[in-house]
Steps between C-alpha positions, in 0.01 A plus 500: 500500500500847374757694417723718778443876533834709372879409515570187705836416665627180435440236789622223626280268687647235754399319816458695830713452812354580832772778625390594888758718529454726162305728689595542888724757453265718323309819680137436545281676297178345503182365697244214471197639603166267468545305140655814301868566474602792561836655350608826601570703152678799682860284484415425101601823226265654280649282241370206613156433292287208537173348429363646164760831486322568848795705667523439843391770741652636821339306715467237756228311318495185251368666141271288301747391236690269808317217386587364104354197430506393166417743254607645164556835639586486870889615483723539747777759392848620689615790302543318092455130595154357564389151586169385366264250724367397142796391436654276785202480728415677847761684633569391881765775519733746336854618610708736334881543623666786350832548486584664833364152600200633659189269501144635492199207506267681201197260589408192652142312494515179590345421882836265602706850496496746773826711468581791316835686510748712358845516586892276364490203342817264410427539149698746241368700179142534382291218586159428439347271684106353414398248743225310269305212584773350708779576281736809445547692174774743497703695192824508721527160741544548852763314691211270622196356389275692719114482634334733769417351809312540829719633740278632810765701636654663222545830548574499922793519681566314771751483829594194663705551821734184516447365142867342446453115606215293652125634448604848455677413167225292395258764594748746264482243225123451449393860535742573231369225331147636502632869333612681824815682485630379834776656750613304778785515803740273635787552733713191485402323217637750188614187242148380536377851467680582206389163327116548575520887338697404237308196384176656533638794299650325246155320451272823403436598856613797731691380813700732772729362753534731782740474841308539790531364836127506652633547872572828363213776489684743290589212215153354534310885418798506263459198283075573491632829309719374299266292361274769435685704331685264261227302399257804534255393742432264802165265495622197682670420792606179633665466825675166542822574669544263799756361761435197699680406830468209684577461902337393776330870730737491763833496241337734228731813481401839498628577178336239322144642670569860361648322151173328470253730585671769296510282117170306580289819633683812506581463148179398368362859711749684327469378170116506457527885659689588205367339228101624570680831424572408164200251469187581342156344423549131464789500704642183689658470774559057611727391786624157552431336853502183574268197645705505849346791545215332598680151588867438584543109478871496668700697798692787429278691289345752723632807329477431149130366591457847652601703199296309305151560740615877466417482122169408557388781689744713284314373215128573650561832613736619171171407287297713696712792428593433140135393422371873461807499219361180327819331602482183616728302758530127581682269668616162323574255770683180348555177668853289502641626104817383390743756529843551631375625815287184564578222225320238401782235680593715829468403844138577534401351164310174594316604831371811300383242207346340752266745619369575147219384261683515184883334657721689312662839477339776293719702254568839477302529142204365644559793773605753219150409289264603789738807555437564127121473584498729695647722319246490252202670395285177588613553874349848552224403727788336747640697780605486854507100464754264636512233243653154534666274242647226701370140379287426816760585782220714628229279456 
């Protein structure tokens, strides 16, 4: 193997982790676009030289010298250090954390990655970080064995309305878990609150807790800019807050038919108004229904089967309006889930179990991964849909 170009730092070279989280909290800076990746130089200093000496210019393109294989002379410098391809092989990635602790991802060629970022990172002093063949070389060791991966939402931000317990924190969970920084309200539930932000903090994300009730217009359009503007933007929306009473027409209160209406409809309204304000291209906007909109297996459910027919025409017509915006809007509709407010060994358990293809409850991560679908870039041909995820009950 020939020799390396100039001064080399010395490396050590151990066995990559797969860290999810290393990069959720970081700004998005870049874009796939066809089979190139593209890395927006404007957020990198003039210091910053790679390829052959090629400095990189001020713009939003990917220069030639992105892609070392390995040569003798393809270099990638950062000020005085310089890791040669000749050396340990093609370079999958760079990082370089300096010591305000600010990350910058220098270059990445390898087809499994698709985020670039800039922003804090858990790790102190100068690091430098060469992600090489599957393995990590770095003068200064991080913390953590680290390795880039796919996250498809890294980058967005994200509001769940009622994202403390059930679906809703399951819903919180994955999207953070797919490189979202996520916001969410609650009203009652502030231990589990707390828990879910701090533990998706604590574990590389970005996670904000906020008290809202959604009966309340002026806390809903409240919450929608709080997100915004302290996690900088707004691209998804996901409006699962939800009551449920039971009783029979002729003993149903009043108060429990404005209650209802007002979280299951009037708050999804109010919610999606604000947020398309923030929202941009790519925007999504998903509500969560329910099957009895479309069948109600038991008596007392006239109401809650009402609120959730609303949301399908609140879905349809929404889509329509946001479409022009390329924002999309659906409506998940999930069969019996196991959840507090219907759990897997409550009164109505075995009749619903018996109405269903699959007999068994569905969980609130197999509701949260379609949700996180969705979200997605692979989901931007989907709008104004009602989609079901019920094991059969609707079959």
């Amino acid at each position: 193997m020939p020799d390396p170009v100039g001064p080399q730092p010395h490396f050590q070279k151990r066995p990559a982790k797969r860290i999810r989280h290393l990069l959720a909290q970081l700004p998005f800076i870049g874009v796939r676009h066809e089979r190139r990746l593209i890395l927006d130089t404007r957020l990198l200093g003039p210091e910053h030289r790679l390829g052959r000496g090629r400095e990189m210019p001020d713009v939003n393109h990917r220069p030639p010298g992105l892609s070392p294989g390995i040569q003798q002379r393809a270099n990638i410098r950062l000020g005085l250090r310089i890791v040669t391809p000749a050396q340990f092989g093609v370079i999958d990635a760079l990082l370089h954390v300096d010591q305000d602790q600010r990350a910058v991802v220098m270059n990445i060629h390898n087809e499994s990655v698709r985020t670039f970022g800039s922003g804090r990172l858990s790790q102190s002093g100068s690091i430098l970080v060469a992600i090489v063949d599957g393995f990590w070389l770095s003068e200064t060791c991080p913390t953590e064995n680290i390795m880039i991966e796919h996250l498809k939402l890294a980058g967005k931000v994200a509001l769940v309305q009622g994202g403390s317990r059930g679906i809703g924190a399951a819903i919180v969970n994955r999207l953070a878990k797919e490189g979202a920084a996520v916001a969410f309200t609650y009203i009652n539930s502030e231990v589990n609150a707390l828990e879910i932000q701090d533990s998706i903090n604590a574990n590389g994300g970005r996670a904000l807790a906020i008290r809202a009730d959604s009966a309340d217009e002026k806390a809903i359009r409240q919450a929608v800019q709080t997100t915004a503007e302290t996690l900088g933007r707004l691209d998804i929306l996901v409006n699962n807050a939800g009551v449920l009473a039971i009783a029979p027409l002729n003993e149903f209160s009043m108060q429990d038919f404005d209650k209802t209406l007002a979280i299951n409809v009037r708050s999804v309204f109010i919610a999606s108004q604000e947020a398309a304000r923030h929202m941009e291209e790519g925007g999504r906007i998903i509500n969560i229904g329910s099957t009895n909109a479309e069948r109600m297996p038991f008596a007392g459910g006239a109401t809650y089967a009402m609120s959730k027919s609303a949301l399908i025409g609140l879905t349809k017509g929404m889509a329509r309006d946001l479409g022009p915006q390329g924002i999309t809007v659906n409506n998940v509709q999930p069969g019996p889930v196991d959840t507090d407010m219907n759990p897997e060994h409550g009164e109505f358990a075995e009749s619903l179990k018996a109405l269903m293809a699959l007999p068994r409850y569905g969980k609130s991560e197999e509701i949260a991964s379609f949700v996180a679908y969705l979200a997605g870039p692979e989901a931007g041909y989907i709008t104004g849909a009602s989609l079901t995820i019920d094991g059969g009950f609707s079959a």
